[in-house]
C-alpha positions in Angstrom: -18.0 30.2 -17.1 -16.8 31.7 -13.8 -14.4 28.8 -12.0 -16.9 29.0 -8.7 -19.6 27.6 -11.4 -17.8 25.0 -12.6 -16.7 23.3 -9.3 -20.1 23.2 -8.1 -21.1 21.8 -11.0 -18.3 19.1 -10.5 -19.6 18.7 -6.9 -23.2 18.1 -7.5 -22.4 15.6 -10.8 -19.6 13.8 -8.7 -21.3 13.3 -5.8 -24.3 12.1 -7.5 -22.1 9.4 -9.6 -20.5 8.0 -6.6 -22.6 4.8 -5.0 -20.6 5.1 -2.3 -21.0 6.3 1.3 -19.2 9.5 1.9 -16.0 9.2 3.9 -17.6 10.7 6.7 -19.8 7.9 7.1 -17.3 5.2 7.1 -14.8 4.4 9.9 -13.1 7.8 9.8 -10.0 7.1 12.1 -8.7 4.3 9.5 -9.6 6.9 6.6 -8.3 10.4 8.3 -5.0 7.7 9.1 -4.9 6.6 5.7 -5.4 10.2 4.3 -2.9 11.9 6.0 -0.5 9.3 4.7 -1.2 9.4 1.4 -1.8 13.2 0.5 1.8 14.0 1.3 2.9 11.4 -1.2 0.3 11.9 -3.7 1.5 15.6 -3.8 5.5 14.2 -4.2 4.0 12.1 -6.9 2.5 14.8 -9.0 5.7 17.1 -8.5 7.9 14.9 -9.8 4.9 14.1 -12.7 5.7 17.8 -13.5 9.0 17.7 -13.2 9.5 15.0 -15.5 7.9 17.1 -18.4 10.9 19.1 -18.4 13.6 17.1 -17.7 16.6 15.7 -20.9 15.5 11.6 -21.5 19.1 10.7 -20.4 21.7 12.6 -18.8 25.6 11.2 -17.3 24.9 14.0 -14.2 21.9 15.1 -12.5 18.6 14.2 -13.1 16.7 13.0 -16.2 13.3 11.7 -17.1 14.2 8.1 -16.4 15.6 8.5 -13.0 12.6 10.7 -12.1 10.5 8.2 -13.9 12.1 5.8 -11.3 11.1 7.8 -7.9 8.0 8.8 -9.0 7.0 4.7 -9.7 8.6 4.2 -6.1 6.0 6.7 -5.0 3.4 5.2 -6.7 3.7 1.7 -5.1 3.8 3.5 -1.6 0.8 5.3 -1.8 -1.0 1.7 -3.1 0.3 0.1 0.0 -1.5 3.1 1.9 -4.7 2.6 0.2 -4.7 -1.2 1.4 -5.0 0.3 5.4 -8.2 -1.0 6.0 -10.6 -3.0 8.7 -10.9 -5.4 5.7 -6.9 -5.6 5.1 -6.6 -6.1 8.9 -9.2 -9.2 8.8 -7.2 -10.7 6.2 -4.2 -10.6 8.1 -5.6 -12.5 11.0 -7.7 -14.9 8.8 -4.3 -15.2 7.1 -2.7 -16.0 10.7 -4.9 -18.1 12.0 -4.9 -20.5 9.1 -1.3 -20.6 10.2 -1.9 -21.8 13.2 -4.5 -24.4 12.5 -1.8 -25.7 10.1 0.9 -25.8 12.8 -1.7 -27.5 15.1 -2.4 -30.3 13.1 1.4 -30.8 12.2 2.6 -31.0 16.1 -1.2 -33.4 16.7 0.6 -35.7 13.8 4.0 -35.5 15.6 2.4 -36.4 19.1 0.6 -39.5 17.2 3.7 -40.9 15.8 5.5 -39.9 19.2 2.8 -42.2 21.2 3.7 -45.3 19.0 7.0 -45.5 21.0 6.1 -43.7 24.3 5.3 -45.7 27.8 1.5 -46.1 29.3 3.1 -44.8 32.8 6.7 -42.9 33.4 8.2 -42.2 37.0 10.1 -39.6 35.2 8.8 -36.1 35.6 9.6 -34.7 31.7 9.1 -37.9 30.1 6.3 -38.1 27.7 3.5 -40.9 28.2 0.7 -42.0 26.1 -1.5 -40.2 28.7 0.2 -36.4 28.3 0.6 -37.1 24.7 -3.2 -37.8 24.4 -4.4 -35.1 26.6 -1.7 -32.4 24.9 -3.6 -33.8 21.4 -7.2 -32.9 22.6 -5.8 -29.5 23.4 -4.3 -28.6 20.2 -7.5 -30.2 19.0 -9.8 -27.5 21.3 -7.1 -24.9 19.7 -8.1 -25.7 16.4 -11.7 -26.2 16.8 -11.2 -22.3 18.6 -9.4 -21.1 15.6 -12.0 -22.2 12.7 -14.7 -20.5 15.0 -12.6 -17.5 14.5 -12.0 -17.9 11.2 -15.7 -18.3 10.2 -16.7 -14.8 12.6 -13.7 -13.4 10.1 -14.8 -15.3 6.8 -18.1 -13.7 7.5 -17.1 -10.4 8.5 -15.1 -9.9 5.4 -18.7 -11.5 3.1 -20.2 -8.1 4.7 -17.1 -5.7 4.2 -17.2 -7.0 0.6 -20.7 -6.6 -0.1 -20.2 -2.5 1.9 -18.2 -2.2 -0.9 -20.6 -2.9 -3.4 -19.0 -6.3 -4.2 -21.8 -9.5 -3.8 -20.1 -12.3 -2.8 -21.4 -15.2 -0.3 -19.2 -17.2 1.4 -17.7 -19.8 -1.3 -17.3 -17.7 -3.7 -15.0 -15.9 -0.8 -13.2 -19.6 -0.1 -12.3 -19.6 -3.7 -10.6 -15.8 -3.8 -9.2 -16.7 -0.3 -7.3 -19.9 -1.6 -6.6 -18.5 -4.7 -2.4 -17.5 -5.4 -3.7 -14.5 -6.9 -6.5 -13.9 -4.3 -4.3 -11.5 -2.1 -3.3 -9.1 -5.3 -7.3 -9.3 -6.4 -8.3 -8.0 -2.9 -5.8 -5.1 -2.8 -7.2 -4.5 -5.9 -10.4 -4.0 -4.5 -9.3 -2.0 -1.5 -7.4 0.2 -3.3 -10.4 1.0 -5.4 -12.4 1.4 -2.5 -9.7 3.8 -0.9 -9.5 5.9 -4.5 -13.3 6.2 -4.3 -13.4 7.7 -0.8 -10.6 10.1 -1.3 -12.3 11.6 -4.5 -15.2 11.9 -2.3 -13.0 14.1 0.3 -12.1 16.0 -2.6 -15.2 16.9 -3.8 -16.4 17.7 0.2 -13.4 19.9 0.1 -14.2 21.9 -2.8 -17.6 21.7 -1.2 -16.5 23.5 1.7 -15.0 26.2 -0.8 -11.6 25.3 -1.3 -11.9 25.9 -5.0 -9.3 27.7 -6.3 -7.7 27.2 -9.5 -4.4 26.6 -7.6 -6.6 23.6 -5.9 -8.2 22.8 -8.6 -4.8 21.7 -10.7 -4.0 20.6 -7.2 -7.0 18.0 -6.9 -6.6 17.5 -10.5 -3.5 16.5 -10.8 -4.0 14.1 -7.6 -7.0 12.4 -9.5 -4.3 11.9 -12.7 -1.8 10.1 -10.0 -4.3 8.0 -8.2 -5.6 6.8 -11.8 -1.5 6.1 -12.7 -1.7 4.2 -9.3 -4.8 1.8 -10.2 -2.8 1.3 -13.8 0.3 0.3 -12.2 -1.2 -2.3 -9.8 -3.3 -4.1 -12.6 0.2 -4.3 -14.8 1.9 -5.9 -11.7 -1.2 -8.0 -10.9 -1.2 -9.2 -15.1 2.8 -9.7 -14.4 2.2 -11.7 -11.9 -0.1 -14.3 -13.3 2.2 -14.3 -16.9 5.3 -14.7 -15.6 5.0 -16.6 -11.5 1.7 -18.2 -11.5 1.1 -19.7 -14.9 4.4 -21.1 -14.8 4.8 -22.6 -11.6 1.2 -24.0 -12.6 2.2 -25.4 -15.7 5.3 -27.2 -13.8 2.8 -28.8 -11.4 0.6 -30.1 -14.0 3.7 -31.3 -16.0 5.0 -33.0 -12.7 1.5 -34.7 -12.1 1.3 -36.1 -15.6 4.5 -37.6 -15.5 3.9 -38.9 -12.1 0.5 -40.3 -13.1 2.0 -42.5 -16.3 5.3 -43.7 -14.1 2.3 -45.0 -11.6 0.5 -46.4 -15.0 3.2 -47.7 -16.3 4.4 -49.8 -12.7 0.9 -50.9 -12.6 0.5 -52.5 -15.8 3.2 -54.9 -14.9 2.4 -55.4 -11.5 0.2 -58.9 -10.7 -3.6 -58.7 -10.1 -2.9 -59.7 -6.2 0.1 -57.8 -5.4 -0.6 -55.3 -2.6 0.9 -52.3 -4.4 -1.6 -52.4 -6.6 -3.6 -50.1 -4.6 -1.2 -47.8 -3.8 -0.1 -47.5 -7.7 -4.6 -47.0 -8.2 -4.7 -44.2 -5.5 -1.7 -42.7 -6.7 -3.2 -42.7 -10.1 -5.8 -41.2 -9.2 -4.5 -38.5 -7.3 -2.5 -37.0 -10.1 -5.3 -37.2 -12.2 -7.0 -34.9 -10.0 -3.9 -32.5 -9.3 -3.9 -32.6 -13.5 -7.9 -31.5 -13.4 -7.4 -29.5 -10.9 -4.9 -27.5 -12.3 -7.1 -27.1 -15.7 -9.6 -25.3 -13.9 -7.1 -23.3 -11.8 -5.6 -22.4 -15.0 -8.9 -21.0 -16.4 -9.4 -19.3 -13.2 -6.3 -17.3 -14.0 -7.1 -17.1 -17.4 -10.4 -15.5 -16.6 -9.2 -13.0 -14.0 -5.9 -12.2 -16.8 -8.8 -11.6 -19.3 -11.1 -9.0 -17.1 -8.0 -7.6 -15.5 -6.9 -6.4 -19.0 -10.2 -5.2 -20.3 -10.2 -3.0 -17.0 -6.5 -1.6 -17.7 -7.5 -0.6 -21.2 -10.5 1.2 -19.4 -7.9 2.9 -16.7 -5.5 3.6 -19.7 -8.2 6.1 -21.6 -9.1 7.3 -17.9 -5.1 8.4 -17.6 -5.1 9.8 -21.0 -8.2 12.0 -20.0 -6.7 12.8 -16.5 -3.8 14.1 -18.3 -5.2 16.3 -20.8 -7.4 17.4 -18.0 -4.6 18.1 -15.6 -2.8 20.2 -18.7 -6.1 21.8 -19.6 -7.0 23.2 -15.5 -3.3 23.7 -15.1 -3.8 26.3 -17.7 -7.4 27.4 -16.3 -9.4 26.1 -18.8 -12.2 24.0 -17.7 -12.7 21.0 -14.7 -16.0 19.8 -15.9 -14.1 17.4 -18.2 -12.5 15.8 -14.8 -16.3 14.2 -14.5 -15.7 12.5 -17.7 -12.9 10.3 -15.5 -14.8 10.1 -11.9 -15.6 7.1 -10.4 -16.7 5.4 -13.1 -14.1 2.7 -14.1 -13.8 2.1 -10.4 -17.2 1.5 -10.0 -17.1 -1.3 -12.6 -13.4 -2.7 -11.8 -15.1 -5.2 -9.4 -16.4 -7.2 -11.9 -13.0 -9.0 -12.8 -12.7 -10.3 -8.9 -14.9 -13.3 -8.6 -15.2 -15.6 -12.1 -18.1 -18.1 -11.6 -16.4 -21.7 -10.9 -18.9 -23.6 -9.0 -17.0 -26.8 -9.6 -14.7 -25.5 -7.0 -17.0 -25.3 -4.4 -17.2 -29.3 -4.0 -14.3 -29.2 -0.7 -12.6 -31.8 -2.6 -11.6 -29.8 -5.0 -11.5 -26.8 -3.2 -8.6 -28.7 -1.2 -6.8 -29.6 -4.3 -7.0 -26.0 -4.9 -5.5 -24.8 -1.9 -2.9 -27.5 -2.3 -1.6 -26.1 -6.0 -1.6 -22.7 -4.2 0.7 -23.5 -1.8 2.9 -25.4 -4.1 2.7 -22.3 -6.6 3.6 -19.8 -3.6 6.5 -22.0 -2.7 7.8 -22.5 -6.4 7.7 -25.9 -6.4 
């Protein structure tokens, strides 16, 4: 079969088994920025993919497969942070910042509260703070923050629709949930970079479209295709990493710390008399380690749902890189690209499925609190 043949054939078949929009049709400054970044690297990337086939596994002087090894993984994790350049990864950012400040807001509003316990009705003194400033300097920061959650809702909804662009349906708990999730930002640049994979094979195949289908671009755009599938492998690894080694841990010491906190507070209230005012303080504090302890349960099988999918889809992307290799090897030879179709799209058109495991218990905003809590105790360490 004449080469000409086969990457039209390539072209009709891929573009057919894409359910995305082309690139052309999506917002093509952020993608012709993204590309332009990325293609230079991607090409280092396979070069030193090459390179590696022929280097010595060790060597005291010069280079040897696991130095090269070592640049060309340093590659790969600059070319993921690329694929994240998105509106969607710019809306995070603020939703990210504004929660910030709604944080910092209602920490000074506590300060100015505990501040007006000691401060005069009236001062002569310019600077000095009265109960008057303090209050009106409290329904400010309270305008702020009513100003920042209307923000954040035009962003929480903005993102609902960027998702769903993507082909992902989600409404707007399910969103809440991946948002206060510790392992939310790593499943989102998941799904960018998926997103950013799909639209450069789509460039790829309007190139060839446009005739640049040589056999030199061929291996080229093969070999790209093999990277970009070693890219998606790499980040689910680090994303599994993650949860194994950080998340589940620091979860497991939060739970630990609740339990024991919980049967101290049992153990003072049992010997404490029916009318004694602590009482209620020992019941509440009871109580709120027991939630912490449920809470955590179902934060843990959160995790251990996502570590479940998030490995199923690895396995997937691991055959995919086997068959981008051999495919790479075979068109690097000139034998023939129609086996490239075999590794398209079509593991990241299913990858999304891992992102959003159905916990409805979490929407009740009592527990979704709790949640957000244990996240920011696992992100500190604590």
């Amino acid at each position: 079969m004449k080469m000409c043949k086969i990457l039209m054939i390539v072209v009709v078949i891929l573009g057919c088994a894409s359910v995305s929009v082309g690139a052309e049709n999506e917002d093509d400054s952020i993608f012709a920025k993204m590309w332009s970044k990325a293609m230079p690297k991607l090409e280092q990337a396979l070069e030193l993919f090459e390179r590696g086939e022929t280097l010595p596994e060790s060597k005291i002087f010069g280079a040897d497969k696991q130095s090269n090894n070592a640049k060309y993984e340093k590659l790969l994790n600059e070319v993921f942070d690329i694929l994240l350049d998105s509106e969607f990864h710019a809306s995070r950012g603020e939703y990210r910042s504004l929660e910030g400040r709604i944080d910092k807001s209602e920490q000074k509003i506590a300060e100015l509260r505990k501040e007006r316990i000691g401060a005069p009705e009236k001062s002569w003194i310019p600077f000095r703070q009265t109960r008057s400033k303090i209050d009106k300097e409290v329904d400010e920061l309270k305008e702020d923050i009513a100003r920042f959650r209307k923000e954040k809702e035009a962003i929480r909804s903005s993102m609902v629709a960027a998702l769903s662009a993507m082909g992902v349906s989600v409404d707007g708990a399910r969103l809440d949930i991946l948002l206060a999730s510790v392992s939310g930002d790593d499943v989102i640049a998941l799904l960018l970079a998926a997103d950013s994979i799909k639209k450069i094979n789509l460039q790829i195949v309007e190139l060839l479209r446009k005739g640049e289908g040589s056999i030199h671009m061929a291996r080229k755009y093969t070999g790209i295709h093999m990277v970009l599938v070693d890219i998606y492998l790499h980040a689910h690894h680090d994303v599994l990493e993650k949860i194994a080694s950080e998340y589940s841990p620091r979860l497991d010491a939060i739970t630990n710390s609740a339990q024991i906190l919980k049967k101290q507070a049992e153990q003072m209230l049992a010997g404490t008399p029916g009318g004694d005012g602590q009482r209620q303080v020992l019941e509440t504090n009871v109580k709120a380690n027991e939630r912490t302890v449920q809470t955590a349960s179902l934060y843990r099988e959160y995790l251990r749902t996502q570590q479940n999918k998030l490995r199923i889809s690895a396995e997937k992307l691991k055959n995919d890189l086997s068959v981008a290799r051999n495919t790479y090897q075979t068109v690097k030879t000139g034998g023939d690209l129609i086996s490239l179709i075999n590794i398209s799209l079509r593991t990241l058109e299913g990858v999304f499925g891992f992102a959003l495991p159905d916990l409805s218990t979490v929407y009740d905003q009592e527990v979704l609190k709790e949640f957000e809590r244990i996240t920011g105790q696992i992100r500190k360490g604590s």
